[in-house]
BAFI-3210 file (N, C-alpha, C; in Angstrom, 3 decimals, decimal comma, padded with zeros to 6 digits):
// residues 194
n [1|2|3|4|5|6|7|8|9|10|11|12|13|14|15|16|17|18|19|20|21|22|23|24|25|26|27|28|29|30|31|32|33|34|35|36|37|38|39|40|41|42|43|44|45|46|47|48|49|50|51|52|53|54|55|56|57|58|59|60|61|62|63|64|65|66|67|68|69|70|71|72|73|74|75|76|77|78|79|80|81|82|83|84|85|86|87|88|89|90|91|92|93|94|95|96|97|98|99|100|101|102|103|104|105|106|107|108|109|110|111|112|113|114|115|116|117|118|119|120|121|122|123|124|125|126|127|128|129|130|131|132|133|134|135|136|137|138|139|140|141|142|143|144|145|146|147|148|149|150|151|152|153|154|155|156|157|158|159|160|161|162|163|164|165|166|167|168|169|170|171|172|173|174|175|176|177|178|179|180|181|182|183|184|185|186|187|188|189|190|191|192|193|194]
n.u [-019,815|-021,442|-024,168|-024,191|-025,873|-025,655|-025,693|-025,436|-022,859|-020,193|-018,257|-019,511|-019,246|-020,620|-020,330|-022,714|-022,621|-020,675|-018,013|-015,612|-012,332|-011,451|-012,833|-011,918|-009,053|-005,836|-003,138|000,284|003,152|005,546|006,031|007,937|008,121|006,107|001,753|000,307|-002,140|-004,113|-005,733|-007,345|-008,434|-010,745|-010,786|-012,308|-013,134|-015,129|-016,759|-016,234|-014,835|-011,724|-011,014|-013,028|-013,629|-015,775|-016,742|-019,049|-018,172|-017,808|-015,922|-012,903|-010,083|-007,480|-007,042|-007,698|-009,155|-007,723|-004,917|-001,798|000,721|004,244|006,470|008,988|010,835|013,160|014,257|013,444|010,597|007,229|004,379|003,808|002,589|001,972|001,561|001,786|000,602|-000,467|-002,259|-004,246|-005,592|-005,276|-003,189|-003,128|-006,130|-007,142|-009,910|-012,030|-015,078|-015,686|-016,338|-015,648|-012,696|-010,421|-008,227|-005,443|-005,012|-003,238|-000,818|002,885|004,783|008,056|009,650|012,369|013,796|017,658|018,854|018,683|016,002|012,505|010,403|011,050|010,614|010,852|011,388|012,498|011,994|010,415|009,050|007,168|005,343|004,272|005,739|005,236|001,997|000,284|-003,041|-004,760|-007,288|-009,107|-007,427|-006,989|-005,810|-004,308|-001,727|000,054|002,372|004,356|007,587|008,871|009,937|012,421|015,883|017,738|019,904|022,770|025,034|023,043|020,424|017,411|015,508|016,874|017,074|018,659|019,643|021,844|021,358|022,472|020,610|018,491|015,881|013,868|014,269|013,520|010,246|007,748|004,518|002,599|000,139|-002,504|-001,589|-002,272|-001,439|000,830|003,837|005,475|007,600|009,398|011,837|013,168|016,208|016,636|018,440|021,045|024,174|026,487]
n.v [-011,889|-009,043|-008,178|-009,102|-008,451|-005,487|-006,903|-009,492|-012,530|-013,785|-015,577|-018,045|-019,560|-021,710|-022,419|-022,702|-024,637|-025,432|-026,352|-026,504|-027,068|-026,308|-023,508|-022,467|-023,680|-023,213|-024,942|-024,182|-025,204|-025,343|-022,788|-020,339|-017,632|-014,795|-014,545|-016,156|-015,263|-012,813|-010,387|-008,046|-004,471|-002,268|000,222|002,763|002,955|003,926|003,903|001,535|-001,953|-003,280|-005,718|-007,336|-008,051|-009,297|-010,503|-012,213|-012,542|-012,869|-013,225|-013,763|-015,780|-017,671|-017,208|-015,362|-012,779|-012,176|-013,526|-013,731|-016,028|-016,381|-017,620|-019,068|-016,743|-014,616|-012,589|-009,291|-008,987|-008,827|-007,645|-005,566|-002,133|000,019|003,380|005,168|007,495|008,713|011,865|013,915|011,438|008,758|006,126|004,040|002,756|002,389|001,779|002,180|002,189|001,342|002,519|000,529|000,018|-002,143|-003,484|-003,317|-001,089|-001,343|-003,727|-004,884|-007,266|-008,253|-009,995|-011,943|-010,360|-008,238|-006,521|-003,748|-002,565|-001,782|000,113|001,977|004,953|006,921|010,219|012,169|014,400|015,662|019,215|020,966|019,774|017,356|014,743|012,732|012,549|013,054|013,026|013,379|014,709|014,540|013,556|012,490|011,054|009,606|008,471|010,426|009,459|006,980|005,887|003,506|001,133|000,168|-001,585|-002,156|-000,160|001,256|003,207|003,329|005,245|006,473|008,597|010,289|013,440|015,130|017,643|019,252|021,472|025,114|026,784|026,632|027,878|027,377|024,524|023,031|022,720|023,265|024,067|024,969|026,672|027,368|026,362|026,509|025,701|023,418|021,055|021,912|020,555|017,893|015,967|013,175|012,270|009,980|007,361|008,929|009,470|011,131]
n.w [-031,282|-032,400|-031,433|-028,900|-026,080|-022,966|-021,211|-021,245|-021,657|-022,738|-021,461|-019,166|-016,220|-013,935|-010,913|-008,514|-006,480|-005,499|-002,908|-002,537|-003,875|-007,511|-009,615|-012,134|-013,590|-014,421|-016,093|-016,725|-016,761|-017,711|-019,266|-020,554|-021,193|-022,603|-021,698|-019,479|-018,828|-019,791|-020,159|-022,220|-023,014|-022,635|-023,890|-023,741|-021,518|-018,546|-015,848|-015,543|-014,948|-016,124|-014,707|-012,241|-008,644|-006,678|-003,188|-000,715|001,757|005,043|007,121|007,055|007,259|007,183|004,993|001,789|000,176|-002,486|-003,374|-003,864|-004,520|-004,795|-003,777|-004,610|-006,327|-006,464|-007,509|-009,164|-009,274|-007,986|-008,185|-010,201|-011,137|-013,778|-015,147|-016,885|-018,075|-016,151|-014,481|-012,504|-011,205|-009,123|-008,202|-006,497|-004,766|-001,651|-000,214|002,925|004,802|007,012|010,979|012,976|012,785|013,730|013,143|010,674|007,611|005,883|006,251|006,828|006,936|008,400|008,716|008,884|007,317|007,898|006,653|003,633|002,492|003,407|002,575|000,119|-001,622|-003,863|-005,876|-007,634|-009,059|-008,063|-007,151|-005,987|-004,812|-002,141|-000,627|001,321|003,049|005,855|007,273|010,028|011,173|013,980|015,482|018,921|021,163|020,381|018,086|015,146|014,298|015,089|016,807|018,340|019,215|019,782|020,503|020,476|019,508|018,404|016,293|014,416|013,622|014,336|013,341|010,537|008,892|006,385|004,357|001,580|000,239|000,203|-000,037|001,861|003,640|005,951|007,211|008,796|010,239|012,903|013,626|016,309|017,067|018,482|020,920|024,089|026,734|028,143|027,572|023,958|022,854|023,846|025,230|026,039|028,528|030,665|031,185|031,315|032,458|032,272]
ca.u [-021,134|-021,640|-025,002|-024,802|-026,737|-024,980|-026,109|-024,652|-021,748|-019,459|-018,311|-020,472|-018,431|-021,400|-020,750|-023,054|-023,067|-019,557|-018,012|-014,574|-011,877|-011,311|-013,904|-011,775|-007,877|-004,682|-001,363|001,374|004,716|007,115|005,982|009,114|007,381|004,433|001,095|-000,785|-003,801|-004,214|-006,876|-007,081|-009,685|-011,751|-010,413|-013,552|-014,005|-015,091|-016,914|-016,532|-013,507|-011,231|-011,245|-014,010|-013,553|-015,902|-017,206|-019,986|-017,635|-017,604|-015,117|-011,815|-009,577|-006,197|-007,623|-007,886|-010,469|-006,890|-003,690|-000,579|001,791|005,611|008,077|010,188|010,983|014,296|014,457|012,607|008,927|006,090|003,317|003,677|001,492|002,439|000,369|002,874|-000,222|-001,514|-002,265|-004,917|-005,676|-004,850|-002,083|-003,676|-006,685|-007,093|-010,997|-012,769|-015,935|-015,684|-016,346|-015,346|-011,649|-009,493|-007,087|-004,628|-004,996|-001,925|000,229|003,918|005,657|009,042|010,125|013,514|015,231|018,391|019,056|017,620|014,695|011,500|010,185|011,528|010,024|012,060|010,418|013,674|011,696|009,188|009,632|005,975|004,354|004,553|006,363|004,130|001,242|-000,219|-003,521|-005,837|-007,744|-009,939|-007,056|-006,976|-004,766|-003,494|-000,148|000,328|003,852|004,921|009,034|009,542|010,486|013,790|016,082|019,702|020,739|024,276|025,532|022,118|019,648|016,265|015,273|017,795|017,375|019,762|019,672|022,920|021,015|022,922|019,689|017,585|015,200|013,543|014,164|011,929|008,939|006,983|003,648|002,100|-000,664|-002,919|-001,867|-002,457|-000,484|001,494|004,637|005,461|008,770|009,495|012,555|013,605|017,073|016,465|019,694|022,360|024,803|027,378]
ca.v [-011,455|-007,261|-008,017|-009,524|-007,618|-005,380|-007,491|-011,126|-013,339|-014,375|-017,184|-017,818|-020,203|-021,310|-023,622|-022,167|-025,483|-026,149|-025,767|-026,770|-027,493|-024,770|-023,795|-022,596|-023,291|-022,689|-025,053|-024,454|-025,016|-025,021|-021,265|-019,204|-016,104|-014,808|-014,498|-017,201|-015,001|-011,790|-009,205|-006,782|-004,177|-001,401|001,323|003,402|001,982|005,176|003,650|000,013|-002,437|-004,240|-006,936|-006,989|-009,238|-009,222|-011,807|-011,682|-013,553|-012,209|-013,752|-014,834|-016,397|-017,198|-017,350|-014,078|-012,546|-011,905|-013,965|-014,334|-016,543|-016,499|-017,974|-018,718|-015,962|-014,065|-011,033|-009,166|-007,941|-010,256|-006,837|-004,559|-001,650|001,122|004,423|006,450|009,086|009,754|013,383|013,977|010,320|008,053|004,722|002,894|003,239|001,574|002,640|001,354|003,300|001,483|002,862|-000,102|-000,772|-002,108|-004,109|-002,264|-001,110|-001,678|-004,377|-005,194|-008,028|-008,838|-010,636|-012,389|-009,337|-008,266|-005,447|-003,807|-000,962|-001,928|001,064|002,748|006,212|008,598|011,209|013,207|015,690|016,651|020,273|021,623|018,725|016,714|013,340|011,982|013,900|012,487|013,638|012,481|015,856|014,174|012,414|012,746|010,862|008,342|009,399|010,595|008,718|005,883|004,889|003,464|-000,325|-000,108|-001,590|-002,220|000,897|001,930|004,085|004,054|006,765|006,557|009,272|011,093|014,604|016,033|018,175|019,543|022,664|026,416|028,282|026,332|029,048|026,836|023,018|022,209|023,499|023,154|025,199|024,602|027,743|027,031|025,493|027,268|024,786|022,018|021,358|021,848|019,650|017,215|014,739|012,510|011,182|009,084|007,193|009,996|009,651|012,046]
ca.w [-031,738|-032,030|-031,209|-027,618|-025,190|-022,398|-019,863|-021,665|-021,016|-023,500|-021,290|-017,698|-015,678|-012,676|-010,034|-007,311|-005,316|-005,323|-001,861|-002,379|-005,116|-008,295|-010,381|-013,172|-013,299|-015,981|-015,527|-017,931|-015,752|-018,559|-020,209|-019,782|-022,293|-022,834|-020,627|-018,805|-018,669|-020,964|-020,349|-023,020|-023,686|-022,036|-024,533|-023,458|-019,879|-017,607|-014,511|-015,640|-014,798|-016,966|-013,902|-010,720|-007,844|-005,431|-001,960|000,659|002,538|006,141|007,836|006,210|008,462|007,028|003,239|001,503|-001,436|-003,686|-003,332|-004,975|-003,704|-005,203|-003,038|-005,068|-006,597|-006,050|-008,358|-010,368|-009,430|-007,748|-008,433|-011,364|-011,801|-014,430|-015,355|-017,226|-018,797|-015,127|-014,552|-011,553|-010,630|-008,100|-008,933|-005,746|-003,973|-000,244|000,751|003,879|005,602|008,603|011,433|014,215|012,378|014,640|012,547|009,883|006,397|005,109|007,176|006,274|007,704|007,130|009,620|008,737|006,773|008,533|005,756|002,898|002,236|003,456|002,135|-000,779|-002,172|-004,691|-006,919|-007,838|-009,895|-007,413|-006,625|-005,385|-004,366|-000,886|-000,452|002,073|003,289|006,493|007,973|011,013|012,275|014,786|016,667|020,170|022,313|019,836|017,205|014,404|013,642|015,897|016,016|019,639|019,679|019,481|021,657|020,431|018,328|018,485|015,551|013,873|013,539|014,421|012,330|010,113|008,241|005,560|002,706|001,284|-000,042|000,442|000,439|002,417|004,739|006,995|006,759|009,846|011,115|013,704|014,200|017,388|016,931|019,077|022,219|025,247|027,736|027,987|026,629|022,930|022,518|025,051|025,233|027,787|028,449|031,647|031,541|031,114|034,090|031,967]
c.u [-021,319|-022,856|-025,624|-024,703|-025,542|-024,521|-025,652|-023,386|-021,557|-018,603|-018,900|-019,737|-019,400|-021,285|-020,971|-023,170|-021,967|-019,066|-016,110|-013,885|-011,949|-012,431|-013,215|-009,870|-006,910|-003,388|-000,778|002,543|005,753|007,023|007,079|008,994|005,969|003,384|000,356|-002,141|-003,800|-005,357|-006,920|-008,758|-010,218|-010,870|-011,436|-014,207|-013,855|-015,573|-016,732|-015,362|-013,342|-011,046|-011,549|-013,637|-013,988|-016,746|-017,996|-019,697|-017,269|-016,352|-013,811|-010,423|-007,810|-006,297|-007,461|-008,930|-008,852|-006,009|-002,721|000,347|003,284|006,377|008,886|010,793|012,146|014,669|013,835|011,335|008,259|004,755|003,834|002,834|002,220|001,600|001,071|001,883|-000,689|-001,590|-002,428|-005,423|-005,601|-004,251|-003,080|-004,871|-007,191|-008,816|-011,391|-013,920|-016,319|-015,350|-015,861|-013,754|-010,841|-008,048|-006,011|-005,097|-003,993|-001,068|001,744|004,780|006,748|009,621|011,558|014,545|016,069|018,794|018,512|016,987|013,569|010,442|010,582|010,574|010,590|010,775|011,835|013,310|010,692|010,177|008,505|005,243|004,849|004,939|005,912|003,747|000,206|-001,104|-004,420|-006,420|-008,650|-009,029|-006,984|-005,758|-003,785|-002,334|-000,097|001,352|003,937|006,136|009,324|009,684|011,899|014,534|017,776|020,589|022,113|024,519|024,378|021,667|018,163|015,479|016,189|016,993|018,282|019,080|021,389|022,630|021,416|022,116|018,178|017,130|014,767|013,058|013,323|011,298|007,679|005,872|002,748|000,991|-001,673|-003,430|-001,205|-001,625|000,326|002,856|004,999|006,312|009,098|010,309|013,336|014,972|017,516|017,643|020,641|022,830|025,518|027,391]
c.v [-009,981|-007,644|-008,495|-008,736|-007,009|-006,112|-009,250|-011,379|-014,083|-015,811|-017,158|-019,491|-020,509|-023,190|-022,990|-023,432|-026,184|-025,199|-026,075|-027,061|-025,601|-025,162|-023,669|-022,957|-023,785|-023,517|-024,345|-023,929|-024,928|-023,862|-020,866|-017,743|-015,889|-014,265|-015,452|-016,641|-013,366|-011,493|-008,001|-005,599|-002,638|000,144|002,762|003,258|003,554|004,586|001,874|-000,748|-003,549|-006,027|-006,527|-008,270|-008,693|-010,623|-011,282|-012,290|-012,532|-012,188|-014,496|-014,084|-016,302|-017,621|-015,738|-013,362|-012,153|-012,156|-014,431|-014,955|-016,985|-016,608|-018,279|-018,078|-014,895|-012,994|-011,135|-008,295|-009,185|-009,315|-005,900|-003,485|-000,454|002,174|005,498|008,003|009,851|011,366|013,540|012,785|009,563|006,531|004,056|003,216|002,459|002,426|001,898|002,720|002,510|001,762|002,211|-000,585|-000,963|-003,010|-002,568|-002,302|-001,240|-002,453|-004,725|-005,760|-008,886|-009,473|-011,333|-011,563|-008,499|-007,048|-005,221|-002,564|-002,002|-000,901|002,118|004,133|007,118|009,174|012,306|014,066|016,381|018,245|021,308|020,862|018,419|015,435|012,540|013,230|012,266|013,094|012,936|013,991|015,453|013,257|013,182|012,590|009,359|009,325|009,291|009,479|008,098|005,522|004,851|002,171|-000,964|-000,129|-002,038|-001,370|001,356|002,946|004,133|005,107|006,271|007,673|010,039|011,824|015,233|016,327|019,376|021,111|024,270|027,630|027,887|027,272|028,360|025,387|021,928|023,169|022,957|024,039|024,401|026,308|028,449|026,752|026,458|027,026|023,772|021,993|021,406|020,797|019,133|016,352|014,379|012,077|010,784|008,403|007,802|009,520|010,935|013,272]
c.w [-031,378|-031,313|-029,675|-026,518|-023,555|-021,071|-019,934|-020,895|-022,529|-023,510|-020,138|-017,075|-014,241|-011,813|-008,685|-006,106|-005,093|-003,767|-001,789|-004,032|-006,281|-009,515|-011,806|-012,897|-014,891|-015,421|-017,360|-017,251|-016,466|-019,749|-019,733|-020,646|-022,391|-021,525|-020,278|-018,887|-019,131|-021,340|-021,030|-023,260|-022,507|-022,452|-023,978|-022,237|-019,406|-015,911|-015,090|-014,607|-015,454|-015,806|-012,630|-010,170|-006,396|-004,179|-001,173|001,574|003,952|006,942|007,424|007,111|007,712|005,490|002,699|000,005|-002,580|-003,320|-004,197|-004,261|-005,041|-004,277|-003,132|-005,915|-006,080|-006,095|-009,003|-009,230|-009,082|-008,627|-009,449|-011,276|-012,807|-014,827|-015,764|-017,978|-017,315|-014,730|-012,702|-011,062|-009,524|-008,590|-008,111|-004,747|-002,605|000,133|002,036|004,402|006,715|009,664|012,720|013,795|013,728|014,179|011,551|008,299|005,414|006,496|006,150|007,395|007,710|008,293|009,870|008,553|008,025|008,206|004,443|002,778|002,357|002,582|001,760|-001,806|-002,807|-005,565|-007,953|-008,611|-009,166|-006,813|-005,719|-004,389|-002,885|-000,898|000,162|002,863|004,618|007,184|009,167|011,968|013,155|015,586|018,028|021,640|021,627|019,069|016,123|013,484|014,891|015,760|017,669|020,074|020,161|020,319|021,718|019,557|019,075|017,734|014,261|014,063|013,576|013,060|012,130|009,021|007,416|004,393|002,685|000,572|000,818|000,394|001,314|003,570|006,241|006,993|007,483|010,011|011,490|013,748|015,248|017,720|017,756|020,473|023,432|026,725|027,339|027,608|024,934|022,179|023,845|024,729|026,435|027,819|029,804|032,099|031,492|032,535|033,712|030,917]
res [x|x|x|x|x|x|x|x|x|x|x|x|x|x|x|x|x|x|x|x|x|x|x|x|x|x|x|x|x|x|x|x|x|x|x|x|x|x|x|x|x|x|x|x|x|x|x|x|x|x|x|x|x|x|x|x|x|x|x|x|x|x|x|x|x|x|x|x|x|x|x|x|x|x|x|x|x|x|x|x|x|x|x|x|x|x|x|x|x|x|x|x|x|x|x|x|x|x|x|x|x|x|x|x|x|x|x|x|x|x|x|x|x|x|x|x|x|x|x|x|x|x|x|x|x|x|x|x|x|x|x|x|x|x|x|x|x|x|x|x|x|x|x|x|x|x|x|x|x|x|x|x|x|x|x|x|x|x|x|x|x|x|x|x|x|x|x|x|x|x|x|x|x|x|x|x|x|x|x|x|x|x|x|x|x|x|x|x|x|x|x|x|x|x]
***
Protein backbone atom coordinates (compact mmCIF):
# COMPACT_ATOMS: atom_id res chain seq x y z
CA UNK A 1 0.00 0.00 0.00
CA UNK A 2 1.93 3.58 -1.17
CA UNK A 3 -0.38 5.08 1.07
CA UNK A 4 0.58 3.61 4.56
CA UNK A 5 1.52 6.20 6.95
CA UNK A 6 5.29 6.69 8.13
CA UNK A 7 4.51 5.65 11.37
CA UNK A 8 2.56 2.00 10.17
CA UNK A 9 3.55 -1.58 10.19
CA UNK A 10 3.32 -3.71 7.38
CA UNK A 11 3.52 -6.71 9.62
CA UNK A 12 3.40 -6.01 13.80
CA UNK A 13 4.35 -9.24 15.41
CA UNK A 14 3.13 -8.37 19.51
CA UNK A 15 3.48 -10.70 22.20
CA UNK A 16 4.05 -8.25 25.11
CA UNK A 17 3.08 -10.91 27.75
CA UNK A 18 5.05 -13.63 26.55
CA UNK A 19 7.93 -14.47 28.90
CA UNK A 20 9.42 -17.39 27.36
CA UNK A 21 9.53 -19.52 24.08
CA UNK A 22 9.98 -17.61 20.34
CA UNK A 23 7.82 -15.13 19.26
CA UNK A 24 8.62 -15.40 15.65
CA UNK A 25 10.78 -18.39 14.19
CA UNK A 26 12.01 -19.81 10.42
CA UNK A 27 13.10 -23.75 10.14
CA UNK A 28 14.15 -24.90 6.79
CA UNK A 29 17.09 -27.54 7.55
CA UNK A 30 17.38 -28.92 4.14
CA UNK A 31 18.00 -25.22 2.14
CA UNK A 32 21.48 -25.61 0.75
CA UNK A 33 20.92 -22.00 -1.61
CA UNK A 34 19.43 -19.11 -1.27
CA UNK A 35 18.40 -16.87 1.90
CA UNK A 36 16.44 -17.87 4.95
CA UNK A 37 15.74 -14.27 5.67
CA UNK A 38 16.23 -11.42 2.96
CA UNK A 39 16.21 -7.76 3.86
CA UNK A 40 16.21 -5.63 0.95
CA UNK A 41 15.64 -1.94 0.69
CA UNK A 42 16.62 1.44 2.22
CA UNK A 43 17.91 2.82 -1.22
CA UNK A 44 17.50 6.36 0.40
CA UNK A 45 18.06 5.38 4.11
CA UNK A 46 20.23 8.43 5.70
CA UNK A 47 19.59 8.25 9.54
CA UNK A 48 17.23 5.24 9.36
CA UNK A 49 18.25 1.40 9.56
CA UNK A 50 17.73 -1.33 7.24
CA UNK A 51 17.61 -3.56 10.66
CA UNK A 52 17.22 -2.01 14.56
CA UNK A 53 17.59 -4.18 17.51
CA UNK A 54 17.15 -2.80 20.55
CA UNK A 55 16.43 -4.15 24.80
CA UNK A 56 15.87 -2.42 28.17
CA UNK A 57 17.25 -5.44 29.40
CA UNK A 58 19.74 -4.59 32.21
CA UNK A 59 21.32 -7.43 33.13
CA UNK A 60 22.15 -10.27 30.69
CA UNK A 61 23.82 -13.00 32.22
CA UNK A 62 24.95 -15.68 29.84
CA UNK A 63 22.13 -14.72 27.10
CA UNK A 64 23.01 -11.94 24.81
CA UNK A 65 20.77 -8.98 22.82
CA UNK A 66 22.49 -10.63 19.27
CA UNK A 67 23.62 -14.26 18.87
CA UNK A 68 24.72 -16.43 16.30
CA UNK A 69 25.65 -19.69 17.08
CA UNK A 70 27.53 -21.99 14.25
CA UNK A 71 29.36 -24.79 15.59
CA UNK A 72 29.40 -26.60 13.17
CA UNK A 73 30.79 -24.89 10.78
CA UNK A 74 34.36 -25.53 9.46
CA UNK A 75 35.12 -23.17 6.56
CA UNK A 76 34.00 -20.47 5.02
CA UNK A 77 32.68 -17.24 6.97
CA UNK A 78 30.24 -17.33 10.17
CA UNK A 79 30.01 -12.90 9.75
CA UNK A 80 30.18 -11.23 6.42
CA UNK A 81 30.18 -7.57 6.13
CA UNK A 82 31.17 -5.90 2.71
CA UNK A 83 31.23 -1.99 1.83
CA UNK A 84 33.20 -1.91 -1.34
CA UNK A 85 31.89 2.16 -2.21
CA UNK A 86 33.13 3.32 1.36
CA UNK A 87 34.98 6.58 1.20
CA UNK A 88 34.95 8.57 4.72
CA UNK A 89 32.78 6.17 6.80
CA UNK A 90 33.22 3.77 9.31
CA UNK A 91 32.78 -0.52 8.37
CA UNK A 92 32.16 -1.08 12.29
CA UNK A 93 31.17 1.00 14.93
CA UNK A 94 31.69 -0.21 18.82
CA UNK A 95 30.15 3.02 20.94
CA UNK A 96 29.70 3.00 24.74
CA UNK A 97 29.50 6.42 26.98
CA UNK A 98 30.03 4.71 30.01
CA UNK A 99 31.71 6.06 32.40
CA UNK A 100 31.99 3.00 35.24
CA UNK A 101 33.22 0.24 32.35
CA UNK A 102 34.97 -2.26 33.85
CA UNK A 103 34.45 -5.22 31.60
CA UNK A 104 35.91 -5.22 27.80
CA UNK A 105 34.68 -3.93 24.56
CA UNK A 106 35.81 -6.24 22.38
CA UNK A 107 36.68 -9.79 24.07
CA UNK A 108 38.27 -12.70 22.05
CA UNK A 109 38.48 -16.06 23.37
CA UNK A 110 40.02 -18.79 21.76
CA UNK A 111 40.89 -20.98 24.00
CA UNK A 112 41.74 -24.44 22.36
CA UNK A 113 43.72 -23.06 19.15
CA UNK A 114 47.28 -24.30 19.18
CA UNK A 115 48.04 -22.40 15.73
CA UNK A 116 46.68 -20.09 13.34
CA UNK A 117 46.03 -16.01 13.15
CA UNK A 118 43.91 -14.81 15.73
CA UNK A 119 44.12 -11.59 14.29
CA UNK A 120 44.62 -11.00 10.75
CA UNK A 121 44.94 -7.30 9.20
CA UNK A 122 46.49 -6.61 5.55
CA UNK A 123 45.83 -3.45 3.54
CA UNK A 124 48.73 -3.90 0.92
CA UNK A 125 47.86 -0.64 -0.77
CA UNK A 126 47.90 1.57 2.15
CA UNK A 127 50.64 4.06 1.71
CA UNK A 128 49.54 7.36 3.88
CA UNK A 129 47.27 6.08 6.17
CA UNK A 130 47.89 4.23 9.70
CA UNK A 131 47.37 0.45 10.26
CA UNK A 132 46.28 0.69 13.72
CA UNK A 133 46.01 3.94 15.42
CA UNK A 134 45.73 3.61 19.19
CA UNK A 135 44.87 6.51 21.48
CA UNK A 136 44.08 6.93 25.37
CA UNK A 137 45.33 10.69 26.34
CA UNK A 138 44.07 10.65 29.85
CA UNK A 139 45.88 7.38 30.85
CA UNK A 140 47.77 7.42 33.82
CA UNK A 141 49.18 4.47 35.34
CA UNK A 142 47.43 1.83 33.32
CA UNK A 143 49.04 0.67 29.42
CA UNK A 144 48.73 1.43 26.44
CA UNK A 145 49.66 -2.21 24.89
CA UNK A 146 49.81 -5.19 27.21
CA UNK A 147 52.06 -8.56 25.96
CA UNK A 148 53.29 -10.15 29.34
CA UNK A 149 51.77 -13.69 30.00
CA UNK A 150 54.02 -15.59 28.48
CA UNK A 151 55.73 -18.28 29.89
CA UNK A 152 57.22 -20.99 27.56
CA UNK A 153 58.72 -19.13 24.48
CA UNK A 154 61.76 -20.56 22.96
CA UNK A 155 62.46 -19.54 19.31
CA UNK A 156 59.36 -17.34 19.18
CA UNK A 157 59.10 -13.67 19.13
CA UNK A 158 57.12 -11.74 21.29
CA UNK A 159 57.03 -8.91 19.12
CA UNK A 160 58.72 -8.98 15.69
CA UNK A 161 59.57 -5.91 13.28
CA UNK A 162 60.74 -6.17 9.60
CA UNK A 163 60.56 -4.32 6.56
CA UNK A 164 62.86 -5.24 3.67
CA UNK A 165 62.75 -1.56 2.42
CA UNK A 166 66.40 0.13 1.11
CA UNK A 167 65.30 3.61 1.88
CA UNK A 168 63.70 3.33 4.96
CA UNK A 169 64.75 6.83 7.23
CA UNK A 170 63.43 6.05 10.45
CA UNK A 171 61.55 2.71 11.01
CA UNK A 172 61.03 3.35 14.82
CA UNK A 173 60.36 6.17 16.76
CA UNK A 174 60.07 7.01 19.90
CA UNK A 175 59.23 10.67 21.11
CA UNK A 176 59.35 11.03 24.68
CA UNK A 177 59.08 15.23 24.53
CA UNK A 178 58.17 16.00 27.49
CA UNK A 179 59.47 13.99 30.26
CA UNK A 180 61.51 15.60 32.69
CA UNK A 181 62.58 12.32 34.76
CA UNK A 182 62.44 8.91 34.94
CA UNK A 183 63.54 6.49 32.69
CA UNK A 184 62.63 6.52 28.98
CA UNK A 185 63.40 2.75 27.90
CA UNK A 186 63.68 0.29 30.49
CA UNK A 187 64.40 -3.57 30.11
CA UNK A 188 65.03 -6.08 32.54
CA UNK A 189 66.91 -9.32 32.11
CA UNK A 190 66.80 -10.71 35.73
CA UNK A 191 67.83 -14.21 34.87
CA UNK A 192 71.03 -13.69 32.71
CA UNK A 193 73.87 -15.64 34.46
CA UNK A 194 75.97 -15.30 30.95
Amino acid sequence: DDTLSNTGHLLLLQGDDETAGSIAEISATDMTTGNLLKLTGGTDLTTGRLMHLETLATGIGTGAVFDITANSVTTGRIIRVSGNSMTSGNMIDLLSSSSGLTGKIININVTEATSGTIIDAKAPQLKDGTMIHLTAASLTTGKMLDITDNIALTTGKLLHMKTTSDKAANPIQIELREMQEGTGIRMDYKAITS
